[in-house]
C-alpha positions as CSV (number, residue, x, y, z in Angstrom):
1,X,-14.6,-91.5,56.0
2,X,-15.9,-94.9,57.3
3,X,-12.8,-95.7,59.0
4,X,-12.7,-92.2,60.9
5,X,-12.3,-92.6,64.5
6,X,-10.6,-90.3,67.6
7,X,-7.7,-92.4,67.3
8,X,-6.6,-91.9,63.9
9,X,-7.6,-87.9,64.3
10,X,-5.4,-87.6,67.1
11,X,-2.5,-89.4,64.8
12,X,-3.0,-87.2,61.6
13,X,-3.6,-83.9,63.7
14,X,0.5,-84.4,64.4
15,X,1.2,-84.7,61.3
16,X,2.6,-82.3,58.8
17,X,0.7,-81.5,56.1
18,X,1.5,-79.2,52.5
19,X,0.1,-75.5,53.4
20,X,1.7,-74.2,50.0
21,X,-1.6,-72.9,48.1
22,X,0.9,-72.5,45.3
23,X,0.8,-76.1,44.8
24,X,-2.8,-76.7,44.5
25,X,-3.8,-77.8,40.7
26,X,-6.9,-77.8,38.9
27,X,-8.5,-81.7,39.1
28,X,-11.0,-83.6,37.5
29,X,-13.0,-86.8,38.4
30,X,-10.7,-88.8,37.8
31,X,-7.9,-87.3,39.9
32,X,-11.0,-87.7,42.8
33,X,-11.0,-91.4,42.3
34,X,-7.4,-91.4,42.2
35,X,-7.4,-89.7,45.5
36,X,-10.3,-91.6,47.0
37,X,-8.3,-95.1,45.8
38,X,-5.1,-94.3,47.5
39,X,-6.6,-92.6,50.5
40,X,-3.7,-91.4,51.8
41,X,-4.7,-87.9,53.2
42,X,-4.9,-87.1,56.6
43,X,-8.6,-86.6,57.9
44,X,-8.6,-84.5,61.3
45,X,-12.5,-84.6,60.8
46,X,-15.6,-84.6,58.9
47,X,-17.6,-81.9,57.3
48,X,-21.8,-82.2,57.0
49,X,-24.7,-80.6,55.0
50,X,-27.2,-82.8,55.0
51,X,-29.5,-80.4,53.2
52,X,-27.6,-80.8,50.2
53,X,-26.3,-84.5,51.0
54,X,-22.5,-83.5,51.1
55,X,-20.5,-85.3,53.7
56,X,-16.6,-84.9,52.9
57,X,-13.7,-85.4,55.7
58,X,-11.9,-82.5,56.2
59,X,-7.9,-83.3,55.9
60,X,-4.7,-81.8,57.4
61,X,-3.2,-79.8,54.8
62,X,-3.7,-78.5,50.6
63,X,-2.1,-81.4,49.6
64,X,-3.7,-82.5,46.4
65,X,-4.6,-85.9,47.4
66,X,-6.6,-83.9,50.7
67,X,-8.2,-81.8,48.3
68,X,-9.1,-84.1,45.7
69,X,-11.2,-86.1,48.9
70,X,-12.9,-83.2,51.0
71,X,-11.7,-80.1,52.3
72,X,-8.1,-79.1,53.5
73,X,-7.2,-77.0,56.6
74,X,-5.7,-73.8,55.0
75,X,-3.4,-73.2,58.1
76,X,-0.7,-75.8,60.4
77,X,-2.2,-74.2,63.2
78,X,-6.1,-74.2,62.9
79,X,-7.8,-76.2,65.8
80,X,-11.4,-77.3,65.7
81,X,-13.2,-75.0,67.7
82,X,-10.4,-71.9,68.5
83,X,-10.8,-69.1,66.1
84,X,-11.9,-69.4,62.6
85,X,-11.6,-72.6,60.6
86,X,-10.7,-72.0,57.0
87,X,-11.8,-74.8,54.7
88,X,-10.0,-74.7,50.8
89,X,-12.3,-77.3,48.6
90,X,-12.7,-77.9,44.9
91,X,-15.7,-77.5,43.3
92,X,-16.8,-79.9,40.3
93,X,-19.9,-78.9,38.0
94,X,-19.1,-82.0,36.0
95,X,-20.5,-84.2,38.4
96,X,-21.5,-82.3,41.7
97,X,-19.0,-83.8,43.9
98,X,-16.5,-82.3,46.6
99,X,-17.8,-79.2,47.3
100,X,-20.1,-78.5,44.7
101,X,-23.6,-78.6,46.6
102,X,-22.6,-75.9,48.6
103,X,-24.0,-73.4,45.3
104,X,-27.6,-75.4,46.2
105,X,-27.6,-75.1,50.3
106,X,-30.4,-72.4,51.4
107,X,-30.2,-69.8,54.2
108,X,-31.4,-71.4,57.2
109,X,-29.8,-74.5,56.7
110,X,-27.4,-76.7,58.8
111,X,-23.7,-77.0,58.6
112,X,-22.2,-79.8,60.9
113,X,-18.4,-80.3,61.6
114,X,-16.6,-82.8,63.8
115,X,-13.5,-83.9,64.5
116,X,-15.1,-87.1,66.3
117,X,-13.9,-86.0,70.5
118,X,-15.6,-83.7,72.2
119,X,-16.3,-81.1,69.5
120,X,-19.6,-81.1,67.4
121,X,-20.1,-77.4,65.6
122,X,-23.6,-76.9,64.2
123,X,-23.5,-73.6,62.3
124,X,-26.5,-72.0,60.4
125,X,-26.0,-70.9,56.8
């Protein structure tokens, strides 16, 4: 996520992506530094709860690698801020990455997305 800028947003929003939920597999945490390692997904932007410390980019597609490093856009045509924005995310008990905080976030609590132009969501849980 440190190298996340509008630039290469704009770039990975054209991109394809793998929408077939079919697809998806089970991982573990070694597939996530696998994924991390290669860093080939395609972040369109960046999910936040600091309450629970979980920052994860959020990545064009259910590829595997996209899910095995944040949270994948379940449709090709979701947009940031039009409509509802499905997220698809593991969730590791082993070692609380991904998506696992979210069973520890409390009502009231902040949820920040971004896709680094114009559009910063704050939502409370």
């Amino acid at each position: 996520m440190h190298n996340l800028n509008k630039d290469k947003i704009r770039e990975n929003e054209k991109s394809k992506g793998q929408f077939d939920f079919s697809k998806v597999k089970s991982i573990d945490f070694a597939q996530v530094t696998k994924s991390r390692i290669k860093n080939n997904a395609k972040a369109v932007g960046a999910i936040a709860i600091p309450s629970v410390h979980m920052y994860l980019p959020i990545l064009k597609g259910l590829s595997n690698d996209s899910l095995s490093t944040g949270g994948g856009t379940m449709r090709p045509d979701q947009k940031m801020g039009h409509g509802n924005y499905p997220l698809a995310g593991h969730y590791m008990t082993a070692n609380g990455s991904l998506f696992s905080p979210l069973e520890s976030v409390k009502k009231g609590k902040l949820i920040y997305l971004t896709d680094l132009k114009k559009f910063i969501f704050i939502k409370y849980i």
